[in-house]
LUMLUMVO-963415 format. One record per residue (C-alpha): residue number from 1; residue in one letter; x, y negated, z negated. Coordinates in Angstrom, 3 decimals, decimal comma. Example, Ala and Ser with C-alpha at 12.3 -4.5 7.8 and 13.67 -1.06 7.14 Angstrom:
% residues 2
R	1	a	12,300	4,500	-7,800;
R	2	s	13,670	1,060	-7,140;
***
This chain:
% residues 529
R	1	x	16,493	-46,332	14,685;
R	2	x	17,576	-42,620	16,307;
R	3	x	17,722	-39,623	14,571;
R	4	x	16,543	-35,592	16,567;
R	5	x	16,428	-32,267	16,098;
R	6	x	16,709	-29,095	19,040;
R	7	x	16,420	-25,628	19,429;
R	8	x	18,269	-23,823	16,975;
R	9	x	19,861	-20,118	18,721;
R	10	x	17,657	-16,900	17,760;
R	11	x	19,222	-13,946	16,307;
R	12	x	17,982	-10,297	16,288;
R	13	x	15,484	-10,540	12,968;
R	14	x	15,242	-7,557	10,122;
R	15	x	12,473	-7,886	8,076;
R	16	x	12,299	-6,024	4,810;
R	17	x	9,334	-3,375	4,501;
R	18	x	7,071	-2,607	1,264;
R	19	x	9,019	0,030	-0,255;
R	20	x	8,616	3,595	1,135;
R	21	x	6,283	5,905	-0,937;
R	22	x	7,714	8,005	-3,333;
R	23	x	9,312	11,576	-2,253;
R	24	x	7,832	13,932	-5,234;
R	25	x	6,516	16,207	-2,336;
R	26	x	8,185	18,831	-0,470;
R	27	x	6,166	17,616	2,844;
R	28	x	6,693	14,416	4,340;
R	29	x	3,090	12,472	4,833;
R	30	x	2,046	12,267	8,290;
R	31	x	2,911	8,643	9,721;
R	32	x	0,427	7,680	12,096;
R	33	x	-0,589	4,536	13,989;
R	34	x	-4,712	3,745	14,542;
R	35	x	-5,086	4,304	18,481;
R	36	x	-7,965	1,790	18,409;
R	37	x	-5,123	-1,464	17,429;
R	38	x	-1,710	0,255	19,075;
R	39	x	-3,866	0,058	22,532;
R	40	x	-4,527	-3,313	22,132;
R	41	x	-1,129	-4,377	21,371;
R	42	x	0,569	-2,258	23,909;
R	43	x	-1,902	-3,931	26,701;
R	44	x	-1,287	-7,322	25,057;
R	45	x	2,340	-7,375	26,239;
R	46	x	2,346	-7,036	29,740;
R	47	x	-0,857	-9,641	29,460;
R	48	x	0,998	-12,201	28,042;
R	49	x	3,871	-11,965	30,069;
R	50	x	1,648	-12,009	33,590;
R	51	x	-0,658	-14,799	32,427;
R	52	x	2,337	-17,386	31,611;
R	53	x	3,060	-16,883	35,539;
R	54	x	-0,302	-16,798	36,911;
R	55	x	-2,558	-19,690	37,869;
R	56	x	-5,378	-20,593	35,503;
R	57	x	-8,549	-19,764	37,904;
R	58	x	-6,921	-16,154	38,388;
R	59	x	-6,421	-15,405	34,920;
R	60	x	-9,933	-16,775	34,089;
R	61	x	-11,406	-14,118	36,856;
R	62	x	-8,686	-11,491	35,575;
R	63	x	-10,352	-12,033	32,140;
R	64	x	-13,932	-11,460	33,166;
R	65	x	-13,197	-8,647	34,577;
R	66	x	-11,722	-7,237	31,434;
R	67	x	-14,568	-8,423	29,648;
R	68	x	-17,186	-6,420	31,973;
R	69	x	-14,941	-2,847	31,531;
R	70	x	-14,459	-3,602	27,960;
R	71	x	-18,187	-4,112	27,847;
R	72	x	-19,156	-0,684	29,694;
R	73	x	-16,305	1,414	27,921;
R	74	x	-17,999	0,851	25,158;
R	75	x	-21,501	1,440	26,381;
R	76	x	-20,272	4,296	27,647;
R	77	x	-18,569	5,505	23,784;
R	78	x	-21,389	4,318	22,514;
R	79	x	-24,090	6,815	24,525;
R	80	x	-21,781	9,278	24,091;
R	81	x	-22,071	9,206	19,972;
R	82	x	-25,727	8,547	20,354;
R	83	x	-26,321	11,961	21,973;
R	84	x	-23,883	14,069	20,283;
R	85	x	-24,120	13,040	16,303;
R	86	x	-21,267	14,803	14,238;
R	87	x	-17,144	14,491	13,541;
R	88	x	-16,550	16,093	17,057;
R	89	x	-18,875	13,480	18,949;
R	90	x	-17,312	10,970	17,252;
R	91	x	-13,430	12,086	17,672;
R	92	x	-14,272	11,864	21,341;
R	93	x	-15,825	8,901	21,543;
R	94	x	-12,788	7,273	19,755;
R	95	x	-10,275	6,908	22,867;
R	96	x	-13,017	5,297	24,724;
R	97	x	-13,596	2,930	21,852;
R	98	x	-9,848	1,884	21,828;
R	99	x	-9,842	1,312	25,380;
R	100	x	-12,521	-1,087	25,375;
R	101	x	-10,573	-2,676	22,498;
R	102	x	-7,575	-3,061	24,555;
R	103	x	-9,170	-4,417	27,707;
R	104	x	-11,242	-7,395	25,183;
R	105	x	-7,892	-7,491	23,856;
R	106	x	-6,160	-8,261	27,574;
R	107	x	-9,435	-10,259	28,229;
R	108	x	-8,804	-12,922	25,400;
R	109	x	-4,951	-13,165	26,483;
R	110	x	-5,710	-13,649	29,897;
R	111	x	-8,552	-16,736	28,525;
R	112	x	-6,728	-18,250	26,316;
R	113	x	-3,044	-18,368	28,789;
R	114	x	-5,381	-19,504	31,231;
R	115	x	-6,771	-22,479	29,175;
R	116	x	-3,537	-23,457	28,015;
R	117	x	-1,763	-23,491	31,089;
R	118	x	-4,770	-25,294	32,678;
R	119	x	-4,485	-28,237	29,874;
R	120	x	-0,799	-28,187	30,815;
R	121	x	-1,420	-28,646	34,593;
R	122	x	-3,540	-31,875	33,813;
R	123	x	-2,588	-35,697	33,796;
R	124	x	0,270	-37,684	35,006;
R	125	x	3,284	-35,272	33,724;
R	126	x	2,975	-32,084	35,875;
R	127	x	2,902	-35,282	39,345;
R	128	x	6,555	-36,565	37,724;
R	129	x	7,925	-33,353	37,356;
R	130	x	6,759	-31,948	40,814;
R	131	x	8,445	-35,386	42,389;
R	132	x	10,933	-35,604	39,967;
R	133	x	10,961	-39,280	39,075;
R	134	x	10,897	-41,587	36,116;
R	135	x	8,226	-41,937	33,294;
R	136	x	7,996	-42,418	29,652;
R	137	x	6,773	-39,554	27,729;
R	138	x	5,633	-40,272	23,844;
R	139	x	5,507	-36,584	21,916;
R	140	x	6,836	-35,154	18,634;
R	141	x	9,864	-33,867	17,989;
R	142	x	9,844	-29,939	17,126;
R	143	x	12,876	-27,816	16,562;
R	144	x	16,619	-28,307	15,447;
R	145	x	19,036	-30,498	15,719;
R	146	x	22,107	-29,873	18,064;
R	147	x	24,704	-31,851	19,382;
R	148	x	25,857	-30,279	22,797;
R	149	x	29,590	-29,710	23,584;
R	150	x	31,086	-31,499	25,879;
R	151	x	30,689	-30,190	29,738;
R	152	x	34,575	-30,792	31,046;
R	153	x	37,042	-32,253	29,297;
R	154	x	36,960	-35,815	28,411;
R	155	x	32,856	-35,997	29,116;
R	156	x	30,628	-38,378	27,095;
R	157	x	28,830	-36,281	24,109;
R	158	x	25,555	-35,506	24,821;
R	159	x	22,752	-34,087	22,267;
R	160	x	19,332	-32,392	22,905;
R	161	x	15,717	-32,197	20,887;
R	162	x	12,459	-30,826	21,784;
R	163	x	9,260	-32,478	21,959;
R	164	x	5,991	-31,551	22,056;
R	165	x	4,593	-34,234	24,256;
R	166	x	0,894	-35,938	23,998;
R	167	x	1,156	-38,868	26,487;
R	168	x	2,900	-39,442	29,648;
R	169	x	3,293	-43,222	31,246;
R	170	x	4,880	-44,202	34,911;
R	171	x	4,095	-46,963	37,478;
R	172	x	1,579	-48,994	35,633;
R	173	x	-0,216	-45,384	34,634;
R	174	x	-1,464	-43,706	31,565;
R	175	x	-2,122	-40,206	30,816;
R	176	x	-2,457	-37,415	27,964;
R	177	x	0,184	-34,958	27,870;
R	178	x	0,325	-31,136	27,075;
R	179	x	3,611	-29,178	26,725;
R	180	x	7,102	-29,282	25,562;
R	181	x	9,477	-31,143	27,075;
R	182	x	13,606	-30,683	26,599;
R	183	x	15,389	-34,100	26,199;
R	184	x	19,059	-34,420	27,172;
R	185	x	20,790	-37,699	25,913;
R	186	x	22,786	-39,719	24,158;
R	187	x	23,883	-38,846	20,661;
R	188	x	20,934	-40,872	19,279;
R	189	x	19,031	-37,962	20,214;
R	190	x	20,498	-36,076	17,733;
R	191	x	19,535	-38,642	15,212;
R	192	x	16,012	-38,441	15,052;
R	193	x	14,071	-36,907	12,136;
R	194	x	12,350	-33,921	12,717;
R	195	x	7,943	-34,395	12,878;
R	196	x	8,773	-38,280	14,115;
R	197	x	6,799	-39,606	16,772;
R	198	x	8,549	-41,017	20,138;
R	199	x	9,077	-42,428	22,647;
R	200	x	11,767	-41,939	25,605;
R	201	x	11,981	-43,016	29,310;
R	202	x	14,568	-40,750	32,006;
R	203	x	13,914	-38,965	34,729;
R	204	x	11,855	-35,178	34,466;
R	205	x	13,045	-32,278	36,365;
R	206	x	11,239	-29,328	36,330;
R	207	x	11,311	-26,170	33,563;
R	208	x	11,876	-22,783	34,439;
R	209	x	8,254	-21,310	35,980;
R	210	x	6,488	-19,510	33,321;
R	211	x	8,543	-20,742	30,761;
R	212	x	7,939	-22,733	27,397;
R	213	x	9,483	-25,882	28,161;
R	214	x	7,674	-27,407	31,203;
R	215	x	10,443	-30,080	31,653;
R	216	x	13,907	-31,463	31,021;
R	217	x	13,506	-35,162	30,493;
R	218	x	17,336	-36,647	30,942;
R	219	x	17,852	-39,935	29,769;
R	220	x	20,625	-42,448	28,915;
R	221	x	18,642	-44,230	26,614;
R	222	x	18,170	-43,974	22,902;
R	223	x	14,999	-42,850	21,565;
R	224	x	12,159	-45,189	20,436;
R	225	x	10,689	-44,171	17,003;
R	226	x	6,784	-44,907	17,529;
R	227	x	5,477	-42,992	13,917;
R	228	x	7,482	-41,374	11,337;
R	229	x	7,116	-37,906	10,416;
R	230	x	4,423	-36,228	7,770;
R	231	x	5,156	-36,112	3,922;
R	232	x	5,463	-32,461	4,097;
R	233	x	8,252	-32,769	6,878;
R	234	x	10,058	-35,353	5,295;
R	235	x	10,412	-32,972	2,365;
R	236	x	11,522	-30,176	4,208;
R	237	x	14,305	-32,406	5,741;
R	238	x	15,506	-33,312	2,254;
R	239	x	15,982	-29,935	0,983;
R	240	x	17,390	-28,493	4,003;
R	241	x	20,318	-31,458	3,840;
R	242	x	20,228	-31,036	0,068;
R	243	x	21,184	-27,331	0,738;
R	244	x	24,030	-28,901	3,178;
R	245	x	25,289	-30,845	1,295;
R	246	x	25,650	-27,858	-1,221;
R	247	x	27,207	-25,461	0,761;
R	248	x	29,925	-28,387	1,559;
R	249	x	31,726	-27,747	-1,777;
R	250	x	32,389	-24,673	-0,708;
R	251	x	35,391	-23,613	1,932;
R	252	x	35,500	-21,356	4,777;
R	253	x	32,803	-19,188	5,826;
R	254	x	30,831	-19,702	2,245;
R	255	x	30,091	-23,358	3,606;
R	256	x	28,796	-22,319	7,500;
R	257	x	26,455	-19,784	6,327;
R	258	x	24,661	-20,765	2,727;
R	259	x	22,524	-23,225	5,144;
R	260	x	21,736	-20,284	7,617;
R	261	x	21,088	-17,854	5,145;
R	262	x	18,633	-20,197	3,034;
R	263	x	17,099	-22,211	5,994;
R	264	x	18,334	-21,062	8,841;
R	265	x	20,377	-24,104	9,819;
R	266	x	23,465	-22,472	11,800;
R	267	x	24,698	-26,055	13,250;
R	268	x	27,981	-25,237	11,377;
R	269	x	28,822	-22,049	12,042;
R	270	x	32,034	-21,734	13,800;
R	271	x	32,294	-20,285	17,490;
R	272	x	34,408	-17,149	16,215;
R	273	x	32,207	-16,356	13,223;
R	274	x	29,516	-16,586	15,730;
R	275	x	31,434	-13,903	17,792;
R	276	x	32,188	-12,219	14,935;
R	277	x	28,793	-11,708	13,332;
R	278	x	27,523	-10,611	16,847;
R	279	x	30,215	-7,544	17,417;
R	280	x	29,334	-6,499	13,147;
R	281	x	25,363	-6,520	14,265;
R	282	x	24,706	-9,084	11,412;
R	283	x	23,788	-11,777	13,584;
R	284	x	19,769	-11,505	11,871;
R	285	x	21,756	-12,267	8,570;
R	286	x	21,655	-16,154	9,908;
R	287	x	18,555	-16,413	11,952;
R	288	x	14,817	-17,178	10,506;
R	289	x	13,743	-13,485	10,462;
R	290	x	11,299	-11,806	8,317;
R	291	x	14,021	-10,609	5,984;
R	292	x	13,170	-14,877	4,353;
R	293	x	9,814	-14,897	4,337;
R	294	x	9,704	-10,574	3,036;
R	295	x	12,316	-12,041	0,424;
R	296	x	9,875	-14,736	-1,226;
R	297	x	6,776	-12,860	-0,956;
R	298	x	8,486	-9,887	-2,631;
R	299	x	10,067	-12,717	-5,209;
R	300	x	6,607	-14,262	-5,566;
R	301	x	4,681	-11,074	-5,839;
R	302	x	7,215	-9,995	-8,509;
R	303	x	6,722	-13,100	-10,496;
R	304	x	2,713	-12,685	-10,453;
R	305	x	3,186	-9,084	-11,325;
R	306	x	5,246	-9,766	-14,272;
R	307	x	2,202	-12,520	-15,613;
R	308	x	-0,587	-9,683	-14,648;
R	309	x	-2,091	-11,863	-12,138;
R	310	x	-5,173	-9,807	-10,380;
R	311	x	-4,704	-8,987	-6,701;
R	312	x	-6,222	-12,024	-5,352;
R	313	x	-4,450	-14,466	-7,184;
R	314	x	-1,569	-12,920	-5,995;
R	315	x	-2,182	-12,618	-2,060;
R	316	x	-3,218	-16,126	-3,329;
R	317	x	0,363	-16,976	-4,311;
R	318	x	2,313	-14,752	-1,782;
R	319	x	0,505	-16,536	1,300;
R	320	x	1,005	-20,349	-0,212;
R	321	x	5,057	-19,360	-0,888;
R	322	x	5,376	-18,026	2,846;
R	323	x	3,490	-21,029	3,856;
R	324	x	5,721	-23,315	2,357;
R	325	x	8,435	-21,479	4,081;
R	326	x	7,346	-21,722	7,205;
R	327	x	7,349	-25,644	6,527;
R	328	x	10,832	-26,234	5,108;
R	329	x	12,641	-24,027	8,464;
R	330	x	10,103	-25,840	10,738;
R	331	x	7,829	-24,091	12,221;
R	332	x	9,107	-23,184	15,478;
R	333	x	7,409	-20,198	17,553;
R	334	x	10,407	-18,090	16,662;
R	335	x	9,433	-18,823	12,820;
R	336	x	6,323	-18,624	12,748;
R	337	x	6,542	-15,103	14,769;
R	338	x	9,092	-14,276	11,708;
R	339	x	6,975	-15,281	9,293;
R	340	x	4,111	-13,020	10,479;
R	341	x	6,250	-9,822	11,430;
R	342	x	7,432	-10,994	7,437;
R	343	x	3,996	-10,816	5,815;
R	344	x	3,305	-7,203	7,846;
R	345	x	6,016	-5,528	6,116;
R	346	x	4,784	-7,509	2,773;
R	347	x	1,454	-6,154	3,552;
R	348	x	1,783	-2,460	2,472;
R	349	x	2,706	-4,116	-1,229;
R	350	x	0,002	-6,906	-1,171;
R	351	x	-2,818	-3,954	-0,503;
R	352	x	-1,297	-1,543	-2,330;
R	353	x	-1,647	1,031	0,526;
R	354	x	1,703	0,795	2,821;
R	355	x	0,066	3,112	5,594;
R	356	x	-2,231	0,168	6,573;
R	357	x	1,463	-1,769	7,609;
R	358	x	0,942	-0,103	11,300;
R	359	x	-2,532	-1,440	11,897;
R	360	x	-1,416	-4,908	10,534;
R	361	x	1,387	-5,162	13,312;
R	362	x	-0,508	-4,180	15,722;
R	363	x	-2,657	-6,715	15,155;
R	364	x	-0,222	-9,231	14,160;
R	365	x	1,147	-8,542	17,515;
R	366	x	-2,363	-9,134	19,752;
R	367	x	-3,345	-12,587	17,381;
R	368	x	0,357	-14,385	18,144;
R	369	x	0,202	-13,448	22,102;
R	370	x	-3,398	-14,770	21,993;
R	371	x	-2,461	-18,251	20,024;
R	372	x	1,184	-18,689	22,025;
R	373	x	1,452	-15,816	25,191;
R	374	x	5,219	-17,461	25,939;
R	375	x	6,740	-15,363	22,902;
R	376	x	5,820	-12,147	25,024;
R	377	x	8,643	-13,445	26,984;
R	378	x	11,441	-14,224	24,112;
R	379	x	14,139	-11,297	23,319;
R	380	x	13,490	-12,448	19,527;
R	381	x	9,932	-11,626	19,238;
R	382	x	10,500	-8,083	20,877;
R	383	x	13,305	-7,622	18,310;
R	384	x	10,741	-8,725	15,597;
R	385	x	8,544	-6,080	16,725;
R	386	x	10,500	-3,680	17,170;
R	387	x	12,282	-3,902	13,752;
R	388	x	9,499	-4,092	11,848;
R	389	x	7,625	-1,335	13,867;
R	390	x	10,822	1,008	12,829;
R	391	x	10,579	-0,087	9,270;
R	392	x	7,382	0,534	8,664;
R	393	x	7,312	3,591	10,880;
R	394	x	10,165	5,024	10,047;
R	395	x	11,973	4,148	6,789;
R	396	x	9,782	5,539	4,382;
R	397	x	9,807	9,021	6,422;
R	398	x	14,206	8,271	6,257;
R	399	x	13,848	7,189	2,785;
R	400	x	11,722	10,303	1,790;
R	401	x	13,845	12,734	3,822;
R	402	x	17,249	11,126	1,794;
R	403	x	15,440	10,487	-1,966;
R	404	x	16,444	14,133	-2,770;
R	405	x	20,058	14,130	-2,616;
R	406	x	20,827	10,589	-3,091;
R	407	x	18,165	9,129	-5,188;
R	408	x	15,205	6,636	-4,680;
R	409	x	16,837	3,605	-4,303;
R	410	x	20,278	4,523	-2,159;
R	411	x	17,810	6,222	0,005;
R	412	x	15,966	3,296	0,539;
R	413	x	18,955	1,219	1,012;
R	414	x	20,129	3,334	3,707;
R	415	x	16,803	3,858	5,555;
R	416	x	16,540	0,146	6,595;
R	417	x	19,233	-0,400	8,612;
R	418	x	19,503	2,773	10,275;
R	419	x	15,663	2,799	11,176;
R	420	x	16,161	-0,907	12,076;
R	421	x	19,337	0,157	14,110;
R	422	x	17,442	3,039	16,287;
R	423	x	14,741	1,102	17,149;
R	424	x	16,298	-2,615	18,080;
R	425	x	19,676	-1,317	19,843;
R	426	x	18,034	-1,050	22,974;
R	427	x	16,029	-4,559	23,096;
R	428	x	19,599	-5,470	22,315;
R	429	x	21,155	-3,876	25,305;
R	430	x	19,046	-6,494	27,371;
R	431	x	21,397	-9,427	26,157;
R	432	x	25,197	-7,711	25,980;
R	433	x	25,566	-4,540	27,219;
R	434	x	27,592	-3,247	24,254;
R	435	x	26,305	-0,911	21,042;
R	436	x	27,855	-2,350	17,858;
R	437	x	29,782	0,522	16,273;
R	438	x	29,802	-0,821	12,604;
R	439	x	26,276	-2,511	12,571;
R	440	x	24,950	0,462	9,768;
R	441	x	27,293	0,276	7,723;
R	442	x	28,001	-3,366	7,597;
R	443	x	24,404	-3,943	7,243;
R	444	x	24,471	-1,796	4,230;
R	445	x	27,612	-3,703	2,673;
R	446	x	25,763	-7,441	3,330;
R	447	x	22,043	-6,026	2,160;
R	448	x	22,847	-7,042	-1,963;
R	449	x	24,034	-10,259	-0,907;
R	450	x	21,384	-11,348	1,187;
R	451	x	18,739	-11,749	-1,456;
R	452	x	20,633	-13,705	-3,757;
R	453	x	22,176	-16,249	-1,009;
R	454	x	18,592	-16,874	0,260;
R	455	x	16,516	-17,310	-2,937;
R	456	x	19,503	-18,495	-5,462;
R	457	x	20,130	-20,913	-2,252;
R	458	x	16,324	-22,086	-1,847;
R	459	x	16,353	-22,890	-5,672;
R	460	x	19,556	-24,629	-5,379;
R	461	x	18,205	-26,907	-2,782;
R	462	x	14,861	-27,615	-4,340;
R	463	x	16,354	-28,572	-7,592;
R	464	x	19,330	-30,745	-6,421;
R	465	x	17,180	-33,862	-6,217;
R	466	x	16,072	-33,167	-9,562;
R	467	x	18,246	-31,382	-11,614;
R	468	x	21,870	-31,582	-9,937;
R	469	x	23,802	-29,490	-12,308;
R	470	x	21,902	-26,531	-12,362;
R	471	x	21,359	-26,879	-8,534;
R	472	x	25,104	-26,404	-8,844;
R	473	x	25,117	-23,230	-11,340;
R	474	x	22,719	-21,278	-9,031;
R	475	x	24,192	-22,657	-5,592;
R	476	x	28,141	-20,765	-7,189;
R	477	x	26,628	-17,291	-6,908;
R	478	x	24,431	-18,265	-3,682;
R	479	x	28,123	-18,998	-1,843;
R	480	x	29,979	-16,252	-2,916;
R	481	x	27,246	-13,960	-1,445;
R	482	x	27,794	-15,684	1,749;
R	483	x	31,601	-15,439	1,388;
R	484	x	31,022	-11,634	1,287;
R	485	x	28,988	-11,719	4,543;
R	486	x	31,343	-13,234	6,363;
R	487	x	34,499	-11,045	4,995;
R	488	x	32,166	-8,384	5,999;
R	489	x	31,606	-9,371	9,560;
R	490	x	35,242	-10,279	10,086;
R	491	x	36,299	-7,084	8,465;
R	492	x	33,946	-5,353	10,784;
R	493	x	34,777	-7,048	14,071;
R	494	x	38,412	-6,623	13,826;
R	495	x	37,946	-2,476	13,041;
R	496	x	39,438	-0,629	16,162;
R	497	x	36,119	0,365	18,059;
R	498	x	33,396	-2,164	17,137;
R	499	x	32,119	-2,133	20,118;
R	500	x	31,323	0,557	22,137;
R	501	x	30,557	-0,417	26,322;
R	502	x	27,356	0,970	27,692;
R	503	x	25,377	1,364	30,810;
R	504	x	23,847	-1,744	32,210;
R	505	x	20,180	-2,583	33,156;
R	506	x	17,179	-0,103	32,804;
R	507	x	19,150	3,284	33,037;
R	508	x	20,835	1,668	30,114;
R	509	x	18,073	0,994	27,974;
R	510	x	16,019	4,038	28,796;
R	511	x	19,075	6,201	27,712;
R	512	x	19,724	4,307	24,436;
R	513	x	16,179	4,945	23,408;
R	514	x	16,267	8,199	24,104;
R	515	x	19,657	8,686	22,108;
R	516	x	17,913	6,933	19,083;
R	517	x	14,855	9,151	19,487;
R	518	x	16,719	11,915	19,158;
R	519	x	18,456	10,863	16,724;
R	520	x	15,939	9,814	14,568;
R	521	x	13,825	13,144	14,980;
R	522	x	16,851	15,247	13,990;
R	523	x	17,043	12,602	10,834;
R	524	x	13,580	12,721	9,660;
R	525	x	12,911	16,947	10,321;
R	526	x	13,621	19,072	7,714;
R	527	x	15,485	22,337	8,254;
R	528	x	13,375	25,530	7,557;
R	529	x	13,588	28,610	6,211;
***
């Protein structure tokens, strides 16, 4: 039996912040981040990205060596508050503090890159790819499923999946395995169940250095099934094709996008909605951002609210719902990055105190380059970053500034794609060097649809095996909020101007962000006098 899964495409995430404090002031409150964690996870970056491309002995002795500064930084800070007690002494001491935060921060990057790409350089796998010859690797299979398109004319289909690989066989040899491996094969590929065990034979050409994948495995065979996948996958599969098989009653653009709104499945979305929903700026609307995983902690937190649950109960609650998320979309690096960037801007309403959001990145940022230093690398996690960074930074400041003349909630409304907007359109620039035109206020037209397609559309599919008819009742109002999204992004990509051409490569980039700078100090200062 065949049955796979692959790499589903990322799109530019927007995850929705705790709401912005109330505007009953004639002052906006100071935003501010903590030195002592935005140190750490500006040092992280540049870590991450090095120690991917570095060999494992020299980003062992790299790490020492942060290790020993960190260590007398903070001897250093440390003498320094010891002889001068007081608020002064201890203001001082505080940048010394944060640096010695960042460099143990670099430190356990650099250690734990180094011992992951060390496991990855052992056994028989890394000798096959290097000579590029024939084995059998046994792994699981991780991502989506996709069928590629055909390369001329007349070629033989081909399909793709992704496993993580544990075992490695050739020439009468046996090894262990670490890494992920990209398959290219037969349509069986595309056939196999996502979390199954297997096993495949082709010959293993080399990744791209310091990426993710370590190797493409190509292969004419089918794969060989050698374990079927966990409980909790096997669930997951049968809502996401109950939620398919939804959205199939449903014409046009309502049927591509209820399964990438609710799961993130964009396997049907045609090539000129694709286009479409890029030029509009709505291509997050599809992809497993934090806007799903914001959306059912909000939803969750509302329902424990309403049955005056005490915090922890709640937190309780809100974690177990994003968990389960994370397991129905698969979790993928690119989800489970979403899902954390997701419970950061969910973190200023689980506490209670929204100016603790900043910290939490920060260190959201430093524990997911520690854990898996490839995302450093991926356009997707900067754009996670960076969106929730501006959310939390700077829509409540937007929202506070607008409250006044247009009320609480339009303020609010407003302030998340335009802070989103400043903030992500130059990370953007690094993939097509156009600004979309129309992305603020088409982002404002799809924001009340969004909710209801991804939670009425979750229901839906959680129900159908269960209760068909009112999977039915709440899947009607979860595909006409799709229909709207993609009437929107149509409407918006054939305006005259959507897309306005800019400068290429750094100059580009640097310019951009200092537009949206600009931009968004003249939005958030208040005229005087």
């Amino acid at each position: 039996m065949r049955r796979a899964t692959g790499p589903a495409r990322p799109g530019p995430p927007e995850p929705a912040p705790a709401p912005a404090p109330s505007a009953d002031g004639d002052h906006d409150p100071p935003v501010t981040v903590d030195l002592r964690l935005a140190l750490p996870a500006l040092g992280a970056w540049p870590a991450a990205l090095a120690v991917v491309r570095l060999a494992p002995g020299t980003a062992a002795v790299a790490a020492g060596g942060c290790v020993l500064v960190a260590v007398i930084g903070a001897t250093i800070a440390a003498s320094a508050r010891s002889r001068h007690r007081g608020r002064a002494s201890a203001a001082r001491a505080r940048p010394g503090a944060a640096v010695a935060l960042a460099f143990l921060a670099v430190a356990a990057i650099l250690g734990a890159g180094a011992a992951q790409t060390h496991a990855r350089s052992l056994g028989l796998l890394p000798r096959l790819v290097a000579a590029q010859s024939t084995g059998v690797l046994t792994g699981r299979v991780v991502g989506e499923p996709a069928v590629l398109p055909p390369a001329w004319p007349g070629a033989p289909p081909r399909a793709r999946c992704t496993l993580a690989v544990d075992g490695a066989a050739a020439h009468g040899r046996v090894s262990g395995a670490v890494g992920q491996v990209l398959v290219l094969g037969p349509p069986a590929v595309a056939t196999v169940p996502y979390g199954a065990r297997v096993r495949v034979v082709g010959r293993l050409q080399p990744g791209q250095p310091g990426g993710r994948v370590v190797a493409v495995l190509l292969t004419s065979a089918d794969p060989e099934i050698v374990s079927d996948p966990a409980r909790w996958d096997s669930v997951a599969t049968s809502v996401r094709r109950e939620v398919v098989h939804l959205a199939d009653r449903f014409p046009g653009d309502a049927r591509a996008l209820l399964p990438g709104l609710t799961v993130g499945d964009t396997s049907g979305v045609p090539v000129d909605l694709v286009a479409d929903m890029k030029v509009a700026g709505l291509t997050h609307v599809t992809a497993v951002s934090g806007a799903h995983f914001s959306l059912v902690a909000v939803l969750v937190l509302t329902l424990a609210t309403a049955a005056r649950l005490p915090r922890g109960p709640r937190v309780v609650l809100v974690v177990a719902a994003m968990a389960a998320m994370v397991v129905l979309v698969h979790p993928s690096p690119s989800v489970v990055r979403a899902a954390a960037m997701g419970l950061v801007a969910a973190a200023g309403l689980l506490l209670g105190r929204p100016h603790r959001a900043p910290p939490a990145l920060c260190a959201a940022v430093v524990v997911l380059l520690v854990t898996d230093p490839w995302l450093a690398g991926e356009l997707g996690f900067l754009l996670s970053v960076l969106a929730t960074g501006g959310l939390v930074l700077l829509g409540g400041p937007l929202a506070q500034r607008w409250s006044g003349r247009l009320g609480r909630g339009p303020a609010q409304a407003l302030a998340l794609p335009v802070a989103a907007q400043l903030v992500c359109a130059p990370a953007i620039l690094l993939a097509t060097p156009t600004v979309a035109v129309y992305a603020i206020p088409a982002n404002l037209l799809v924001a009340p649809a969004v909710a209801p397609a991804t939670v009425l559309g979750l229901a839906a599919g959680c129900l159908a095996p269960v209760c068909p008819w009112a999977a039915h009742a709440l899947a009607l109002p979860a595909g006409a909020a799709c229909w709207w999204v993609g009437a929107v992004a149509r409407l918006a990509a054939a305006a005259p101007g959507a897309q306005l051409a800019w400068q290429q490569g750094t100059l580009g980039v640097v310019l951009l962000a200092v537009a949206g700078a600009c931009t968004a100090r003249l939005l958030v200062a208040r005229r005087r006098g």
